[in-house]
PyMOL CGO cylinders between C-alpha atoms (Angstrom):
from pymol import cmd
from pymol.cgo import CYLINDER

trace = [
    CYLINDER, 39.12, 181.25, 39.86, 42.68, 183.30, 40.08, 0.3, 1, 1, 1, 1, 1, 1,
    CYLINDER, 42.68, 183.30, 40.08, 42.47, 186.85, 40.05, 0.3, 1, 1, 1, 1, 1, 1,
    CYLINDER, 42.47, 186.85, 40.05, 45.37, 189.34, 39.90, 0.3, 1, 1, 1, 1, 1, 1,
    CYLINDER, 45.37, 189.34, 39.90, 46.55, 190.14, 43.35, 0.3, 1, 1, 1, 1, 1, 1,
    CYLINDER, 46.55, 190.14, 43.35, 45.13, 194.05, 44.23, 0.3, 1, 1, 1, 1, 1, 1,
    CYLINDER, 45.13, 194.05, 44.23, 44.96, 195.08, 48.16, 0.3, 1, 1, 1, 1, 1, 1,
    CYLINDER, 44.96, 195.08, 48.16, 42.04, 194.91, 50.18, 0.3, 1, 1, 1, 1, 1, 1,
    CYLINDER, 42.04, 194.91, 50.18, 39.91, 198.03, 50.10, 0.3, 1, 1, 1, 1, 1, 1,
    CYLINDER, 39.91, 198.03, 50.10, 40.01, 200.44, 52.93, 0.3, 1, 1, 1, 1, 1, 1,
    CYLINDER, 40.01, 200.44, 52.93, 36.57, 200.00, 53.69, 0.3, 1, 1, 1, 1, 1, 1,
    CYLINDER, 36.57, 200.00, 53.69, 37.65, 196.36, 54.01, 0.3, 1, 1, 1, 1, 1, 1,
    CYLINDER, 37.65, 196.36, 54.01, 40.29, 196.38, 56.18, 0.3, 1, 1, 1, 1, 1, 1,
    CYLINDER, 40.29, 196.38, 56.18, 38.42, 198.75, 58.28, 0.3, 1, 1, 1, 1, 1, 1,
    CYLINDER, 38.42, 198.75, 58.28, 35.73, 195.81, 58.98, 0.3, 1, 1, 1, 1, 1, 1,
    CYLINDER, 35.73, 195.81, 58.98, 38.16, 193.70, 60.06, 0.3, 1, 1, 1, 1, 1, 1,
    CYLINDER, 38.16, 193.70, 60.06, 39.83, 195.63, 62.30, 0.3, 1, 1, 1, 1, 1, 1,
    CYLINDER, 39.83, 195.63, 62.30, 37.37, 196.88, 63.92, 0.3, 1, 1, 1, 1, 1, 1,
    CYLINDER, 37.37, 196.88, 63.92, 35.37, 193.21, 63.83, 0.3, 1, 1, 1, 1, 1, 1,
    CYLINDER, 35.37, 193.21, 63.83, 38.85, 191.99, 65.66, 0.3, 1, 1, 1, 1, 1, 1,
    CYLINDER, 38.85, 191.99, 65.66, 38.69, 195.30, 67.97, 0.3, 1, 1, 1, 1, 1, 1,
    CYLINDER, 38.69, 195.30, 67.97, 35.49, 194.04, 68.74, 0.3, 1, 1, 1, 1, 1, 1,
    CYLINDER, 35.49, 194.04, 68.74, 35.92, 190.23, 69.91, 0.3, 1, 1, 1, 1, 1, 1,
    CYLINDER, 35.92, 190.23, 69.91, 39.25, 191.31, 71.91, 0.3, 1, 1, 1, 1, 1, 1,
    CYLINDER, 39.25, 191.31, 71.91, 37.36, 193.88, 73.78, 0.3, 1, 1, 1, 1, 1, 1,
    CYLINDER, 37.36, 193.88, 73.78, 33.61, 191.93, 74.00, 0.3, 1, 1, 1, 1, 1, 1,
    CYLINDER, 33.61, 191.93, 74.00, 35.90, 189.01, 75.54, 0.3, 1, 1, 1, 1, 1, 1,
    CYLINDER, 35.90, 189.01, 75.54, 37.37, 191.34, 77.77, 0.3, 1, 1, 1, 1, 1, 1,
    CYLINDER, 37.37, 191.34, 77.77, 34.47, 192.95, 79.08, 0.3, 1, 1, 1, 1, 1, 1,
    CYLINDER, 34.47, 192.95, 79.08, 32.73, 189.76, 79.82, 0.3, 1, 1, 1, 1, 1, 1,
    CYLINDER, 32.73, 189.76, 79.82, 35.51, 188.60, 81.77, 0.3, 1, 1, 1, 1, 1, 1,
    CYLINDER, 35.51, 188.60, 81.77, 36.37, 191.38, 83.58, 0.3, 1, 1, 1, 1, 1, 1,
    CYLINDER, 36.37, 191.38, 83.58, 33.92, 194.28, 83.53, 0.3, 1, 1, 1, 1, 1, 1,
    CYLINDER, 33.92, 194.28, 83.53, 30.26, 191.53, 84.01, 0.3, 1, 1, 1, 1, 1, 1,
    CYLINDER, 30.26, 191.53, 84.01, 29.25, 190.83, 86.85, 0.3, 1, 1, 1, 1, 1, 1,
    CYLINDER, 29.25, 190.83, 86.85, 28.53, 187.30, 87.38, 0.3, 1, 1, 1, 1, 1, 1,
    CYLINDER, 28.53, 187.30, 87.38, 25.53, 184.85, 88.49, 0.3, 1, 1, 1, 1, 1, 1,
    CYLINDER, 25.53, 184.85, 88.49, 27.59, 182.14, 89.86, 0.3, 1, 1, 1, 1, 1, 1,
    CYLINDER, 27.59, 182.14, 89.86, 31.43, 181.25, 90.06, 0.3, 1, 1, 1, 1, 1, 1,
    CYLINDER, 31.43, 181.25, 90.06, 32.19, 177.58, 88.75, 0.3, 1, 1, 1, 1, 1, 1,
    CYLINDER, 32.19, 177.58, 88.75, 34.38, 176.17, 90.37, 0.3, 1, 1, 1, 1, 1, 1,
    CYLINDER, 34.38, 176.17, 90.37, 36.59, 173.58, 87.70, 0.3, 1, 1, 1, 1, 1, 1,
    CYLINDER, 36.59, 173.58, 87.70, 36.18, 170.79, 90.78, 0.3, 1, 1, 1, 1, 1, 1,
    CYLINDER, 36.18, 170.79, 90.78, 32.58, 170.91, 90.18, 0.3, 1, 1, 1, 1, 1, 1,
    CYLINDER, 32.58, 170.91, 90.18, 32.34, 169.82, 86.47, 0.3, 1, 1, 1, 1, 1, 1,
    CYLINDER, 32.34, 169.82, 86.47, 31.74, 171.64, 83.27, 0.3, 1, 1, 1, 1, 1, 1,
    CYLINDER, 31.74, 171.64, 83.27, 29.05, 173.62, 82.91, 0.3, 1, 1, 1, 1, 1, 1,
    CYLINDER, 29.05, 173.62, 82.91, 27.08, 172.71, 79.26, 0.3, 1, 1, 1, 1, 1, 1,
    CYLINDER, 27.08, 172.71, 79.26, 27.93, 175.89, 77.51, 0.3, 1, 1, 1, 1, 1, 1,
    CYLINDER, 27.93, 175.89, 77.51, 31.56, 174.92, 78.60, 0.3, 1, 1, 1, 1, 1, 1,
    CYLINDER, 31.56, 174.92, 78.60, 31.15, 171.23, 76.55, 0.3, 1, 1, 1, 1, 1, 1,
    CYLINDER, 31.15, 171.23, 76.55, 29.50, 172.84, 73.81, 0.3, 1, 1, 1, 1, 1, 1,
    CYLINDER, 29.50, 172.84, 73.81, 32.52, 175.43, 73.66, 0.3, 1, 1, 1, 1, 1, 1,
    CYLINDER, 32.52, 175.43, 73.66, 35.09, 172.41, 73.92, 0.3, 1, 1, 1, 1, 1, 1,
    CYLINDER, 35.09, 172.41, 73.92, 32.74, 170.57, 71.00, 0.3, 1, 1, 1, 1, 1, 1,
    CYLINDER, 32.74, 170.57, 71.00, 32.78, 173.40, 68.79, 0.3, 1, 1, 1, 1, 1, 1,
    CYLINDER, 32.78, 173.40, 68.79, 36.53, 173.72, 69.00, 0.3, 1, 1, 1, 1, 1, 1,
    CYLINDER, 36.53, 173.72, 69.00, 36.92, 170.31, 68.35, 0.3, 1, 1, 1, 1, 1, 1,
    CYLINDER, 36.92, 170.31, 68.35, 34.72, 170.58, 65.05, 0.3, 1, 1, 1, 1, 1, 1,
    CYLINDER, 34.72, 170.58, 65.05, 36.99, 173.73, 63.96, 0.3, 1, 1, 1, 1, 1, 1,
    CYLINDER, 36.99, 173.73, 63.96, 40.06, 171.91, 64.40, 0.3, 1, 1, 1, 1, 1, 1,
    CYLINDER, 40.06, 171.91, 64.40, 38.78, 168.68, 62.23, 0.3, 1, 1, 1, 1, 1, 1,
    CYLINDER, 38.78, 168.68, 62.23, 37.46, 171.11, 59.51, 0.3, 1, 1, 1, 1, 1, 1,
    CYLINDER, 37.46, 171.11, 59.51, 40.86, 173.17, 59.53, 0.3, 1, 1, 1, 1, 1, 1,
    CYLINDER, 40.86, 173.17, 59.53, 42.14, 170.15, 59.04, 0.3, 1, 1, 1, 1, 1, 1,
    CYLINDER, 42.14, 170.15, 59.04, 40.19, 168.91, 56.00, 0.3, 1, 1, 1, 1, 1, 1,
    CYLINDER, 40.19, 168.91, 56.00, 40.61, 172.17, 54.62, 0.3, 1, 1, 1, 1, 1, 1,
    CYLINDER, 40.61, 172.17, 54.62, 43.91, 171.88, 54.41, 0.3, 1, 1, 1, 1, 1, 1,
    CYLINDER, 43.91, 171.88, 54.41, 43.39, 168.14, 53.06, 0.3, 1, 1, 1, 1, 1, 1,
    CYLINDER, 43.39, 168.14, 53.06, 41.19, 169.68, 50.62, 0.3, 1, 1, 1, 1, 1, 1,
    CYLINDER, 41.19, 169.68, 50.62, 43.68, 171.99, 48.95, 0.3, 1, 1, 1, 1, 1, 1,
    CYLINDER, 43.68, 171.99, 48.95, 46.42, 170.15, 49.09, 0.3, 1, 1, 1, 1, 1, 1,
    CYLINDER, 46.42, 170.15, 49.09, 44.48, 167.70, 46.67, 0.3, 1, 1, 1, 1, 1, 1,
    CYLINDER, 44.48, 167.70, 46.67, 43.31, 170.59, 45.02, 0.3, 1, 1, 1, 1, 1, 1,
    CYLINDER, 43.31, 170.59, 45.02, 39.59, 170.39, 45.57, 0.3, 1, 1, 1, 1, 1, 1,
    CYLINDER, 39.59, 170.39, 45.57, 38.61, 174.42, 46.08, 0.3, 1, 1, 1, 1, 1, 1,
    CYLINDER, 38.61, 174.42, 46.08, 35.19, 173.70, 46.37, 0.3, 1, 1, 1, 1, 1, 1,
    CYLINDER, 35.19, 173.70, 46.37, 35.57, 171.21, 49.62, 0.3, 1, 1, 1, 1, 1, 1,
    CYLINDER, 35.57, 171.21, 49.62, 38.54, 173.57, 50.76, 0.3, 1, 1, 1, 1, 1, 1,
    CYLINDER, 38.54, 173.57, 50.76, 36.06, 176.58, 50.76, 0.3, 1, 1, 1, 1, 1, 1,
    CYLINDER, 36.06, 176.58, 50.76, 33.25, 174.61, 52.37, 0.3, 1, 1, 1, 1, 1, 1,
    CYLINDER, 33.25, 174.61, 52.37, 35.50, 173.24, 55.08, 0.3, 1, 1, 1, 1, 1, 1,
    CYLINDER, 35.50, 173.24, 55.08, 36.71, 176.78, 55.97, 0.3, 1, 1, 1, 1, 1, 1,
    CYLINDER, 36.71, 176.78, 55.97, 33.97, 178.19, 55.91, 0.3, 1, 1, 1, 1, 1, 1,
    CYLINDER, 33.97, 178.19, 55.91, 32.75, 175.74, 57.92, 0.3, 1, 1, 1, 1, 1, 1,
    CYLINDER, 32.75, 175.74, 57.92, 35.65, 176.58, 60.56, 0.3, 1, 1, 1, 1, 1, 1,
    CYLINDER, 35.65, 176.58, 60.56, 35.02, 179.87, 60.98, 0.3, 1, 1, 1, 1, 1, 1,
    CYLINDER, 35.02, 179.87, 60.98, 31.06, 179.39, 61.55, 0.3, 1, 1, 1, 1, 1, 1,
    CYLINDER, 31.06, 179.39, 61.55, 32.28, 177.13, 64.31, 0.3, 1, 1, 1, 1, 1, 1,
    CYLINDER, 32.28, 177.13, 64.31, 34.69, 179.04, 65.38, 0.3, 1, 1, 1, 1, 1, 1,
    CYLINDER, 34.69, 179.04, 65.38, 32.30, 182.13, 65.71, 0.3, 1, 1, 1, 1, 1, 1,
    CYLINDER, 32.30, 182.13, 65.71, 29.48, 180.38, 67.12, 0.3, 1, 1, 1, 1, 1, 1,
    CYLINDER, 29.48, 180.38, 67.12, 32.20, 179.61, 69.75, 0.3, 1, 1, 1, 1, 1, 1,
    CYLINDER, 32.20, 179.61, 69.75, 32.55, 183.21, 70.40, 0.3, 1, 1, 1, 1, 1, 1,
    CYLINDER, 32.55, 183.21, 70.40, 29.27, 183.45, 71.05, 0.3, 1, 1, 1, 1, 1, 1,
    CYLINDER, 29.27, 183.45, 71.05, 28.50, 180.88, 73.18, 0.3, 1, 1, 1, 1, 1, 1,
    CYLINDER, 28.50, 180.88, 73.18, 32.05, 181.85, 75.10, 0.3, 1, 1, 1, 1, 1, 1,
    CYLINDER, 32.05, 181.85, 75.10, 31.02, 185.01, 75.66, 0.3, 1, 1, 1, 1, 1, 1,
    CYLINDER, 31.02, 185.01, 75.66, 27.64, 183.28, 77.33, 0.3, 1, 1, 1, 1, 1, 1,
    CYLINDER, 27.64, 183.28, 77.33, 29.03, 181.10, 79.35, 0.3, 1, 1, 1, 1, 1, 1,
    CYLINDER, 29.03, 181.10, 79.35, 31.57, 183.47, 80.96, 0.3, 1, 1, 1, 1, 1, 1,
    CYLINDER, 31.57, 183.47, 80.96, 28.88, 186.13, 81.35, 0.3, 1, 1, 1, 1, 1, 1,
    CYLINDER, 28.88, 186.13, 81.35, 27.24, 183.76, 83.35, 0.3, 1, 1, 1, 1, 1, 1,
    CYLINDER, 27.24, 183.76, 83.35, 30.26, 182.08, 85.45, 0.3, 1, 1, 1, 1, 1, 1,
    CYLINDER, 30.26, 182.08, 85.45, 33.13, 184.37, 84.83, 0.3, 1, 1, 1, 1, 1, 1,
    CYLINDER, 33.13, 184.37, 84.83, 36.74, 182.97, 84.57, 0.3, 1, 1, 1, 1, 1, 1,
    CYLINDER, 36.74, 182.97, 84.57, 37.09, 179.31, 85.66, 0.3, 1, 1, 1, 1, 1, 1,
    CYLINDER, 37.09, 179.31, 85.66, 40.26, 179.03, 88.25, 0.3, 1, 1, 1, 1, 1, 1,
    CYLINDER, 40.26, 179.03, 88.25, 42.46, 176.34, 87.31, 0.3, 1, 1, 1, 1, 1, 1,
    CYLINDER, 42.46, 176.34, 87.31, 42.66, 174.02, 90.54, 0.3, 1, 1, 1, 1, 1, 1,
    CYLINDER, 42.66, 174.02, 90.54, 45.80, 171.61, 89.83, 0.3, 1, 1, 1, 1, 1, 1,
    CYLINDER, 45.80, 171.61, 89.83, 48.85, 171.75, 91.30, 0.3, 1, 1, 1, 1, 1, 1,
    CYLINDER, 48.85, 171.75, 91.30, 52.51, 171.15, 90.72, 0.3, 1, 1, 1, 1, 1, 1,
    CYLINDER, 52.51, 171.15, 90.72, 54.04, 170.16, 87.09, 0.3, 1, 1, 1, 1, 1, 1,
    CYLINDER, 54.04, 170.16, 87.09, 50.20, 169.98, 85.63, 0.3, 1, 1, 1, 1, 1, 1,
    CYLINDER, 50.20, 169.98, 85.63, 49.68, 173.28, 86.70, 0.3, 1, 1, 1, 1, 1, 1,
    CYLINDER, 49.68, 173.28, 86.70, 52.81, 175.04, 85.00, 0.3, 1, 1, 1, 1, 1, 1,
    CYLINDER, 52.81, 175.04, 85.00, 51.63, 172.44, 82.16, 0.3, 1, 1, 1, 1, 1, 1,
    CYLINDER, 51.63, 172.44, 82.16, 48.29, 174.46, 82.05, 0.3, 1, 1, 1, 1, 1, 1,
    CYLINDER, 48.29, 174.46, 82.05, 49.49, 177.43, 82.08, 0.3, 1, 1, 1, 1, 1, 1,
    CYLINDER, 49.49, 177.43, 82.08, 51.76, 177.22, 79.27, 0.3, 1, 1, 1, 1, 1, 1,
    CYLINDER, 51.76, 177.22, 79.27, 49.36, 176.02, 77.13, 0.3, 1, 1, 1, 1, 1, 1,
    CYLINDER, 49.36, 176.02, 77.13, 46.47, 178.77, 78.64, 0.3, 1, 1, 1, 1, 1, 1,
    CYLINDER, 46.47, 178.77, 78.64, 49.17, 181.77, 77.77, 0.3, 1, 1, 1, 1, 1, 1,
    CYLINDER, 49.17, 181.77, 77.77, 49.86, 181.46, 74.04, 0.3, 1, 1, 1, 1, 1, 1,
    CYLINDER, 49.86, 181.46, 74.04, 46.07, 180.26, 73.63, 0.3, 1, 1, 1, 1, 1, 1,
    CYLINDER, 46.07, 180.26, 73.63, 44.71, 183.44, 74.84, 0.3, 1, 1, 1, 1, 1, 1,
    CYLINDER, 44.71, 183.44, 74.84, 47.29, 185.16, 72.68, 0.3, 1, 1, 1, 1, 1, 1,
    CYLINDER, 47.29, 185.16, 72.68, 46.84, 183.62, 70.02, 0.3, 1, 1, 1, 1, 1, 1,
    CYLINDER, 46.84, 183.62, 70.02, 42.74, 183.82, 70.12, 0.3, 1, 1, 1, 1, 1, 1,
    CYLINDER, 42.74, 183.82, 70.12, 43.05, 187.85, 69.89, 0.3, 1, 1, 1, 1, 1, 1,
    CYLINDER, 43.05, 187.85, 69.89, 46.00, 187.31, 66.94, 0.3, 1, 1, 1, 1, 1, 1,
    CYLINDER, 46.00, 187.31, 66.94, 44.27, 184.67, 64.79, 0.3, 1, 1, 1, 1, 1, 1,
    CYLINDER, 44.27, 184.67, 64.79, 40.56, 186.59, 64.65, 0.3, 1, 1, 1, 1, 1, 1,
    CYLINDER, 40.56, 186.59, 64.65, 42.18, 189.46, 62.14, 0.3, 1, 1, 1, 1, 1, 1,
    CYLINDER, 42.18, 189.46, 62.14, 44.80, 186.78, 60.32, 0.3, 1, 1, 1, 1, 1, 1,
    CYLINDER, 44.80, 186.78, 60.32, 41.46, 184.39, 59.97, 0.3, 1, 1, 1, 1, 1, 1,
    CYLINDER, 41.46, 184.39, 59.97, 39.38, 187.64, 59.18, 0.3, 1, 1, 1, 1, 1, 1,
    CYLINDER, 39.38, 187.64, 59.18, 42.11, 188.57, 56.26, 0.3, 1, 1, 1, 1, 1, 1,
    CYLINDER, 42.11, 188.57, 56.26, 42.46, 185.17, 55.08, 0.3, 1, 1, 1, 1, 1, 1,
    CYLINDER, 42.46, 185.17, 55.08, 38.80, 184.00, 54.23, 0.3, 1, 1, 1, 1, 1, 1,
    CYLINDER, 38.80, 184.00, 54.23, 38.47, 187.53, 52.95, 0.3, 1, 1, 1, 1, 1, 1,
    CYLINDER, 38.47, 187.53, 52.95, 41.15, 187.19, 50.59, 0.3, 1, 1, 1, 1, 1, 1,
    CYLINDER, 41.15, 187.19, 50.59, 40.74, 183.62, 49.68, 0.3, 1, 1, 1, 1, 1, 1,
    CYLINDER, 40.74, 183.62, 49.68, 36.42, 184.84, 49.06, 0.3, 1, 1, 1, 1, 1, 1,
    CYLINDER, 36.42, 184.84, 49.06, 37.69, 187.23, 46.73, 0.3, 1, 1, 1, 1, 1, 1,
    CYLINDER, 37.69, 187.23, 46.73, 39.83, 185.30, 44.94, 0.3, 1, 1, 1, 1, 1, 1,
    CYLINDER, 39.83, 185.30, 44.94, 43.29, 186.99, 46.26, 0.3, 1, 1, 1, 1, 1, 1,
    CYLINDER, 43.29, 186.99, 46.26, 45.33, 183.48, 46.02, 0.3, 1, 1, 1, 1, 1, 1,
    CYLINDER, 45.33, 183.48, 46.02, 48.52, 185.09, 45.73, 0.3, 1, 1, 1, 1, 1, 1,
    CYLINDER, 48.52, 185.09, 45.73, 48.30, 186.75, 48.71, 0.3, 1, 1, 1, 1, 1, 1,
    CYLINDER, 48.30, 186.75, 48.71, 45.69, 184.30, 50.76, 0.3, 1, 1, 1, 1, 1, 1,
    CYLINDER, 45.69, 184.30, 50.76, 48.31, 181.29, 50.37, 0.3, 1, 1, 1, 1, 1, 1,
    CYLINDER, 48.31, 181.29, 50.37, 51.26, 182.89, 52.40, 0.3, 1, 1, 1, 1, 1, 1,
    CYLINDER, 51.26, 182.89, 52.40, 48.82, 184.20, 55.06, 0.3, 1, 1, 1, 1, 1, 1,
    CYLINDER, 48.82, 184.20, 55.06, 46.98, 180.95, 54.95, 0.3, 1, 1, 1, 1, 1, 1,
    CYLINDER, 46.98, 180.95, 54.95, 49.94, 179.29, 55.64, 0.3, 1, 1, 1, 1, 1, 1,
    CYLINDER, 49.94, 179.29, 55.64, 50.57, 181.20, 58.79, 0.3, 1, 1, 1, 1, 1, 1,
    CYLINDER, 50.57, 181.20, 58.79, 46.76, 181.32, 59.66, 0.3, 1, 1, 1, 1, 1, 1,
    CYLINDER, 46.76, 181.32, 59.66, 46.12, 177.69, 59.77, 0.3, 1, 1, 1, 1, 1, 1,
    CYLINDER, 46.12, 177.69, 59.77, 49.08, 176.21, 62.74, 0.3, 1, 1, 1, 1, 1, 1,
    CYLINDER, 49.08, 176.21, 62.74, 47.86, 179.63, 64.61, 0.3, 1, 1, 1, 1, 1, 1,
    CYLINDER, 47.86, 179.63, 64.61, 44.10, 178.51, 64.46, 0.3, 1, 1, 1, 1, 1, 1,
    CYLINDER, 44.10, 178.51, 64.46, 44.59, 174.67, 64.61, 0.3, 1, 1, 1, 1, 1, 1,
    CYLINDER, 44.59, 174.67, 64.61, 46.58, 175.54, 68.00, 0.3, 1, 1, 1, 1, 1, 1,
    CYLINDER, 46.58, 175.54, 68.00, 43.74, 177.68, 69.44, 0.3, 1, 1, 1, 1, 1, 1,
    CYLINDER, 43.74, 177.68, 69.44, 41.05, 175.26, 68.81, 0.3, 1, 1, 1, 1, 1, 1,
    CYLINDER, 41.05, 175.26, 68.81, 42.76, 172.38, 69.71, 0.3, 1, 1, 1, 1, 1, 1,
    CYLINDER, 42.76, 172.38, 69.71, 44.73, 173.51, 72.58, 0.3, 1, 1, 1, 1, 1, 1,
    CYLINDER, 44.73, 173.51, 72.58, 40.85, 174.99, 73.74, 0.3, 1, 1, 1, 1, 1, 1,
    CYLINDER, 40.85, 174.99, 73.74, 39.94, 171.35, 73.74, 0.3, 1, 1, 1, 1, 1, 1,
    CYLINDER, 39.94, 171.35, 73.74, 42.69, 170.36, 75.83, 0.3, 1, 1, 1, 1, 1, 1,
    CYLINDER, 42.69, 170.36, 75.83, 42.55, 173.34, 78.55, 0.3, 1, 1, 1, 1, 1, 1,
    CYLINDER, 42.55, 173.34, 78.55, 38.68, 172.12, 78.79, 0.3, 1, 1, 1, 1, 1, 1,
    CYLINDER, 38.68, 172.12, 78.79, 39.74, 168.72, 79.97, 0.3, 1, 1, 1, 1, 1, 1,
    CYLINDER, 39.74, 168.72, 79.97, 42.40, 170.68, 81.96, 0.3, 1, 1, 1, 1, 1, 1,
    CYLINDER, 42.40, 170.68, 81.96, 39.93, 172.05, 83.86, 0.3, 1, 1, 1, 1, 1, 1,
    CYLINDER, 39.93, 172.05, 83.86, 37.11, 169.69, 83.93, 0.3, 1, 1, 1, 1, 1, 1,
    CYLINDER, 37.11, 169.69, 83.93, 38.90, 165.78, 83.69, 0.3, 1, 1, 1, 1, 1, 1,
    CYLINDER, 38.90, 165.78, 83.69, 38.23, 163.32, 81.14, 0.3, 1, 1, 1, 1, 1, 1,
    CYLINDER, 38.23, 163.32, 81.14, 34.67, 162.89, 81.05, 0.3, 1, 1, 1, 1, 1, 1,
    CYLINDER, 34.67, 162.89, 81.05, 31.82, 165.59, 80.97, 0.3, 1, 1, 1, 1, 1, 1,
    CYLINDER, 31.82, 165.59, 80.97, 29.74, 165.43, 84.03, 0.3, 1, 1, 1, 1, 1, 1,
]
cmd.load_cgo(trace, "trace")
C-alpha cells in the first residue's frame, strides 16, 4: 500500500539512533574493553560461533538478494518477507558476534604478503561499513514498514550494495582467516 511521503517521527528517529549508538559501541566494548577467556589464534581453526557468524552472513546476503529479486518483479509480499528475513539474520549475527568475541576477542589475521594487504582491504571498509549500514538498514525497513515508498526506494537503493558488501565480504574475511573448510 503507498502512502504519502511524511518524515519519520522524532520519537522514531530517536530509536534508531540510539539502537545504531548501541551496536557501534556494544561491538566496541566487546572488543576492546572484555576481557577474554581464550585468544584464537586464526591457525587453529574457527571456533563454531565463528561458522555460525560466517553462515548467518551468508543467509543475509542470499535473502538481500531475493529481496531485491522480489521487487524488481514486483512481489511486495516476498520482498518484505525476504528483508525481513535479512535483518533477523543479520541481527542474530550481532548477537552471536558479540558472543564469540566476548569469548576470544579479535582474531589476528596470520597471512602474509599480497593476501595480507588483500585482507585488509576488504577488513577496512567492512568494519566501516557494519557501523554505517545498521542506521541506513534501521531507516530503510522502518520506512518501507510504514509504507514510506517514496522515500524507502532511494535509501533502499543505497542500503542494499552497502549491506550485500558487509555480509558477503564477512563471509569471505571468515575464510580469510580460517581456509576453505571449517575444522
Amino acid at each position: 500500500m503507498l502512502r504519502m511521503a511524511q518524515p519519520e517521527s522524532k520519537a522514531a528517529r530517536r530509536v534508531i539512533a540510539g539502537l545504531s549508538a548501541l551496536v557501534v559501541i556494544l561491538v566496541a566494548v566487546v572488543l576492546y574493553a572484555v576481557p577474554h577467556e581464550e585468544r584464537v589464534s586464526a591457525g587453529g581453526g574457527p571456533d563454531g560461533l565463528a561458522t555460525v557468524n560466517a553462515c548467518l552472513n551468508g543467509g543475509s546476503a542470499v535473502l538481500l538478494m531475493l529481496g531485491f529479486s522480489f521487487i524488481k518483479n514486483k512481489n511486495v509480499a516476498l520482498h518484505r518477507f525476504a528483508m525481513s528475513g535479512a535483518f533477523t539474520l543479520s541481527s542474530v549475527f550481532l548477537l552471536t558476534y558479540l558472543a564469540h568475541h566476548a569469548r576470544v576477542g579479535s582474531v589476528p589475521y596470520r597471512g602474509t604478503g599480497a593476501l595480507r594487504a588483500l585482507y585488509f582491504a576488504i577488513l577496512v571498509p567492512h568494519v566501516v561499513l557494519a557501523a554505517v549500514i545498521v542506521p541506513m538498514a534501521l531507516l530503510t525497513i522502518y520506512r518501507g514498514f510504514i509504507g514510506d515508498i517514496a522515500r524507502h526506494r532511494p535509501l533502499a537503493r543505497r542500503t542494499l550494495p552497502l549491506w550485500l558488501y558487509v555480509s558477503v565480504s564477512g563471509v569471505v574475511l571468515y575464510f580469510m582467516l580460517y581456509g576453505t573448510s571449517p575444522r
